[in-house]
N, C-alpha and C positions, 0 to 999 in steps of 0.2 A: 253320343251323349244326349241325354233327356233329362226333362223337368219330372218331376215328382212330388208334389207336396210341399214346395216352394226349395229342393233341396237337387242340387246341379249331380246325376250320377254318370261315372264315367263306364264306358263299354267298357272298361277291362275289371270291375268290378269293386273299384274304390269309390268311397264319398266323398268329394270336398267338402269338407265343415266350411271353408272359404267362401263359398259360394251360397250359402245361405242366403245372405240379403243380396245378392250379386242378381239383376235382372238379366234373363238367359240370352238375351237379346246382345249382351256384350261379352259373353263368352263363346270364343270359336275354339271346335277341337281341330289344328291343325293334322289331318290326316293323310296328307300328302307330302310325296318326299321331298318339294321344294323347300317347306319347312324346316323338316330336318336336317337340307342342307343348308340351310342360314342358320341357324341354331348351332350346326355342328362346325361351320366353318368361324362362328364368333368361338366356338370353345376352344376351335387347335390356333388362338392367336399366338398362345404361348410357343406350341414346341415349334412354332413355324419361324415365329421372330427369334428364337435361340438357336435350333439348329441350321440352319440355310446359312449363316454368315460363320456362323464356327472354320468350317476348313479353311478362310480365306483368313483368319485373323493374321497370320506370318505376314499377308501381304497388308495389309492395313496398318500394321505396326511400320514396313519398310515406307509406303505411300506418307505415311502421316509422319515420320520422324519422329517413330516414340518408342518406348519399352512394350516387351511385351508383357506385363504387370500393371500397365496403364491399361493397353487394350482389352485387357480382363477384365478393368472397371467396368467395361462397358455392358457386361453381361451380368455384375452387381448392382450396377446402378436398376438394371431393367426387372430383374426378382424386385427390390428394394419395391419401385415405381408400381410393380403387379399386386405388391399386400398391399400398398397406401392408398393403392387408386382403386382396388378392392372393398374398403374400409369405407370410402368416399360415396362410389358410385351405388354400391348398395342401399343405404338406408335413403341417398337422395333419388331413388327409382320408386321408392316407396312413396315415397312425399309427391314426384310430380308425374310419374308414370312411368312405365317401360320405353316407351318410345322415343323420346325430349333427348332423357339422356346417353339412350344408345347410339340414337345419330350424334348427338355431340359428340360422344366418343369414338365413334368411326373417321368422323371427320377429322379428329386428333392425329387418329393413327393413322391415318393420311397424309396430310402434315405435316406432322416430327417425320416418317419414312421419306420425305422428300428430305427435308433439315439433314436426316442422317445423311443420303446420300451426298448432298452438296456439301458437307461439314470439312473446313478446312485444317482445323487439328482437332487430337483426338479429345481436347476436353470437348471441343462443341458436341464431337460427335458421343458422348457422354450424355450431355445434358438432352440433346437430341434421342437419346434411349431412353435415359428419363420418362421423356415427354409422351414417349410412343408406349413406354410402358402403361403410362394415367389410361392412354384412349383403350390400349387392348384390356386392362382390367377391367372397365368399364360394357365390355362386349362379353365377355366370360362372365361375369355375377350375373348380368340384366339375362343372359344368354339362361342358364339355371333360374332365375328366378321365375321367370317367363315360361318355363316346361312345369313349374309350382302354380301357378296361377291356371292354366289349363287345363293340368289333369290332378287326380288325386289316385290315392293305391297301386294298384298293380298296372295302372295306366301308366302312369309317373315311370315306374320302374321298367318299363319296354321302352317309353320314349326314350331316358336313359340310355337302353339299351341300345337303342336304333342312334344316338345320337355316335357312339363309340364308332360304331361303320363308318362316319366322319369321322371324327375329331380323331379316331383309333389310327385311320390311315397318314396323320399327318409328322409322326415321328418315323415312318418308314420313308418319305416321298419327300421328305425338309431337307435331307444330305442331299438325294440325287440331284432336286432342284438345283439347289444351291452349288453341287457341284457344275453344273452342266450351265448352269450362267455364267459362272467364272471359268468356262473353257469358251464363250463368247465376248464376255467383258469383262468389266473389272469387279471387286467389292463394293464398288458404287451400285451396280445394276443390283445386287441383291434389296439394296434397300428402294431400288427402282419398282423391280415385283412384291416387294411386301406393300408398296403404296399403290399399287394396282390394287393388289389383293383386295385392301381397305377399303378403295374406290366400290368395287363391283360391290363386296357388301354392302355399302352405304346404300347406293342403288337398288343392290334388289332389297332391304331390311326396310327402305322408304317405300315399295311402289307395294311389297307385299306382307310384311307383319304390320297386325293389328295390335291396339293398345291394348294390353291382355289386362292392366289394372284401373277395373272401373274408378269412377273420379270419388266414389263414397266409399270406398276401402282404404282412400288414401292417408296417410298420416301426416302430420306438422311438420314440416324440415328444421328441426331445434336439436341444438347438441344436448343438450340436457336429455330432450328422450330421444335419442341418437345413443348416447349412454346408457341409459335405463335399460333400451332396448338388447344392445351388449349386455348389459350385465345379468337380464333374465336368460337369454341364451346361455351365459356361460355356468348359469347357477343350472342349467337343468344336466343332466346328468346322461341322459340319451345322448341328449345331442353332443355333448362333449366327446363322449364314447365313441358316436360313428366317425363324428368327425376327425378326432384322432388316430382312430384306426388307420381311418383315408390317409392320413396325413406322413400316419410312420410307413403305410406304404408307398407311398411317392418315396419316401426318404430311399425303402430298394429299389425302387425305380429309378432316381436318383444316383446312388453307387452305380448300379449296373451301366447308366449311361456314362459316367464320369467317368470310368474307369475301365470299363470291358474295352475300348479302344487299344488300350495298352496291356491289360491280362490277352484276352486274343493273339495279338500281333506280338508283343513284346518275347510274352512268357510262352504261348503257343502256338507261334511261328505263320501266323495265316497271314496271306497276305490284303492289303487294301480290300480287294474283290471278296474273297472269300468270308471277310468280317462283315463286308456289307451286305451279304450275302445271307449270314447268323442274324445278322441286327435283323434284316427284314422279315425271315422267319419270327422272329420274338414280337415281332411289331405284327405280325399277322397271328399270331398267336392272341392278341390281345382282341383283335377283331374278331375273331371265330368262339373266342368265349363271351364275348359283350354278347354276340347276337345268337347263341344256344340259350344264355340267359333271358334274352328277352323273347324266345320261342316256349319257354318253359316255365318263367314268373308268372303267377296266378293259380297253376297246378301245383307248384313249389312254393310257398311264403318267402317273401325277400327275405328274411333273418336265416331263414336254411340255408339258401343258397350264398349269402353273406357269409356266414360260418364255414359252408365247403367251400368256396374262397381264401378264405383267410389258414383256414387248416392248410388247404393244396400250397397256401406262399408259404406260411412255416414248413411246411414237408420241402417243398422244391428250397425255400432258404439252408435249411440243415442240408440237406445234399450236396450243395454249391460247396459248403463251408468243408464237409466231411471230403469230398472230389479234392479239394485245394488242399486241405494240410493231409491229406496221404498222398499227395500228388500224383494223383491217377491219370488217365488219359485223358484228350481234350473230352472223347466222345460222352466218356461217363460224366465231365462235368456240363455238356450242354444237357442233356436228359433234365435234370433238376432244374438248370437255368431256366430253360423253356418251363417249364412247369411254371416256375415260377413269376416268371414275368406274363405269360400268360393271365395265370389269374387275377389281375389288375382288371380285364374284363368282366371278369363276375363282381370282384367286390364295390369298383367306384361307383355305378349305375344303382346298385341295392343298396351302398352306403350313403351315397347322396339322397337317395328316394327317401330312406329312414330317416336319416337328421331332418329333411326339409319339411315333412308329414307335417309333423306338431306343432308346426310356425306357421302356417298361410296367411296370418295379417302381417307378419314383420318378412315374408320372405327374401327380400332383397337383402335385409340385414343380415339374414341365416346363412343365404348366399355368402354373402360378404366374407364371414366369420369362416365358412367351411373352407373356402378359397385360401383365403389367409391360414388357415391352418396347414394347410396339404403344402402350402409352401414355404412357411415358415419349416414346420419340420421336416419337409423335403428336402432344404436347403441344407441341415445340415449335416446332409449324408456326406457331400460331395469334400468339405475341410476334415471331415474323419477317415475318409476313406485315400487324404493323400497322407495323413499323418503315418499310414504304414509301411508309405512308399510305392513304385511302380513294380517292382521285379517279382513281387508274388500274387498269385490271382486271392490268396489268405484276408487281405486288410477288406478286398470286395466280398468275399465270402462271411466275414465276422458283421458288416454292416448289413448286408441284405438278410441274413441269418435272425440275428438279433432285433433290427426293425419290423420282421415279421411275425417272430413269436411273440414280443410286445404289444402289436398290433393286435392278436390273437386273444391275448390276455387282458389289455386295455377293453374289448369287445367283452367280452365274456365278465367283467368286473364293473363295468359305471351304466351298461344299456339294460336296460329291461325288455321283458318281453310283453309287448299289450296284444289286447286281443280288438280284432277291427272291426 
């Protein structure tokens, strides 16, 4: 990265408009992979703090004397906590800097993972996911916002990329962890390793990220333009577009995890191993396309390679759907699956680089917004896809199906195309 005319250019061939009155002196391009890996391990807060406790919830309900409908709160409460604390930490990262509030919020999730574990019934341990949910939102937006503040263009869209080789590997490696503590202790130790987790972030996000948002970029922390700033994001029409795109695909992303546990095992007879086995093929699937995307973004325009994303989930969604109501074999229905959940790889990195472009002064709001979105309609893959029932892979096939071609469509209807 070099100065130019008073105007910050990235090696990978994008401009920051951001960086304009920004003195170069406070702008570092993180080019090494320590980076990446603090950036990458604030973005897998999410699937980390959901998946690793999941297999043990049977015992958490026996341990704590409750329903299992209660113990299910516990992983509403924690989505619930992920938009709100999304909403929050955003725009106040903008106001006081990248760094303030990312340690606050590591130290949260810190914290509340201690709370959960000592929690002696399940509402503490509720309220306690809550809590944990505010700090990891807070690590995931500032995390994004922070890859906006550094680079711009096709720079933007490789760190993306590179970030996926983290965050990508952490819905593959959340079950086995979490299996593999609960064969040495209890559901307590998982929320033991999730407050490690937090700890060491804390630690290395203090000793080595820099405050990526100089102190004359900052903006006012007032709900008034806290709102404003909302409401210009959602009046612009790009942004709404990529971000929704993002969002309906999380939603097949979403079905597929809610639900392939039980299409798999139930309907196509695999056993524990063998599923886990699928799952981490599909989870490596998403890595190996994150980082062909980012070997190839700059010779490709992100919008291209965005579109052959979102086309490959519609193609790989229709497959799943067409596999399930001819009731074909398992093998013809993984072909498509994998297609599918793959290309989560290519679109989330070139979809986030595109919404977050045209904001650099409000990034952390943008952040906010994109976040909130992917999970808001993320969320609601998982109450549609039980309204069909367990006994056919059909109700998973119609949601990842339909979320994709919408997604598709959504893209191709509210984004435009600029020239850079």
């Amino acid at each position: 990265m070099f100065v130019v005319t008073g105007r910050i250019w990235s090696t990978g061939g994008g401009v920051s408009t951001a960086a304009v009155t920004a003195p170069a002196k406070t702008r570092r391009t993180p080019g090494t992979l320590r980076y990446a890996l603090i950036l990458g391990g604030l973005s897998a807060f999410a699937p980390l703090s959901i998946d690793m406790y999941l297999p043990a919830l049977p015992r958490m309900a026996d341990d704590l004397h409750s329903s299992a409908p209660t113990l299910q709160l516990t992983l509403t409460a924690f989505i619930i906590g992920l938009a709100l604390g999304q909403l929050i930490a955003g725009p106040l990262s903008d106001s006081l800097g990248r760094r303030r509030p990312l340690l606050a919020g590591l130290v949260l999730y810190a914290v509340a993972s201690v709370l959960c574990a000592v929690s002696p019934t399940a509402e503490l341990l509720i309220a306690g996911r809550s809590v944990q949910a505010l700090g990891a939102a807070a690590g995931m937006v500032i995390a994004r916002a922070c890859v906006r503040d550094l680079f711009a263009g096709t720079a933007m869209t490789k760190f993306f990329s590179m970030l996926m080789l983290v965050s990508g590997l952490a819905p593959i490696l959340a079950p086995v962890i979490g299996g593999q503590v609960l064969r040495l202790t209890s559901w307590r130790g998982v929320f033991v390793v999730l407050a490690v987790f937090g700890a060491v972030l804390l630690v290395a996000a203090a000793l080595v990220m820099p405050e990526t948002l100089p102190a004359d970029r900052r903006r006012p922390a007032r709900i008034g333009s806290t709102l404003r700033g909302y409401g210009v994001l959602l009046r612009d029409r790009s942004f709404v577009g990529y971000a929704l795109s993002a969002g309906l695909m999380f939603a097949g992303l979403f079905a597929y995890i809610s639900a392939s546990s039980f299409v798999l095992q139930d309907v196509y007879g695999l056993s524990p191993q063998e599923y886990s086995l699928v799952f981490g093929a599909n989870g490596l699937g998403i890595v190996i396309a994150g980082q062909v995307n980012g070997r190839i973004v700059g010779r490709v325009r992100e919008r291209t390679l965005l579109t052959v994303g979102l086309s490959a989930s519609a193609a790989g969604g229709a497959g799943v759907l067409a596999a399930a109501l001819a009731g074909l074999p398992l093998g013809v229905l993984l072909a498509p699956l994998l297609v599918m959940v793959s290309s989560i790889g290519l679109v989330m990195p070139n979809a986030s680089s595109l919404a977050l472009a045209e904001h650099p002064h409000n990034a952390g709001a943008a952040s906010a917004l994109l976040g909130v979105m992917q999970f808001a309609v993320g969320g609601l893959a998982t109450p549609l896809v039980s309204i069909g029932g367990e006994a056919s892979a059909v109700p998973m096939g119609v949601v990842m199906a339909a979320s994709a071609v919408v997604a598709l469509v959504v893209f191709g209807t509210l984004t435009r195309q600029r020239t850079r």
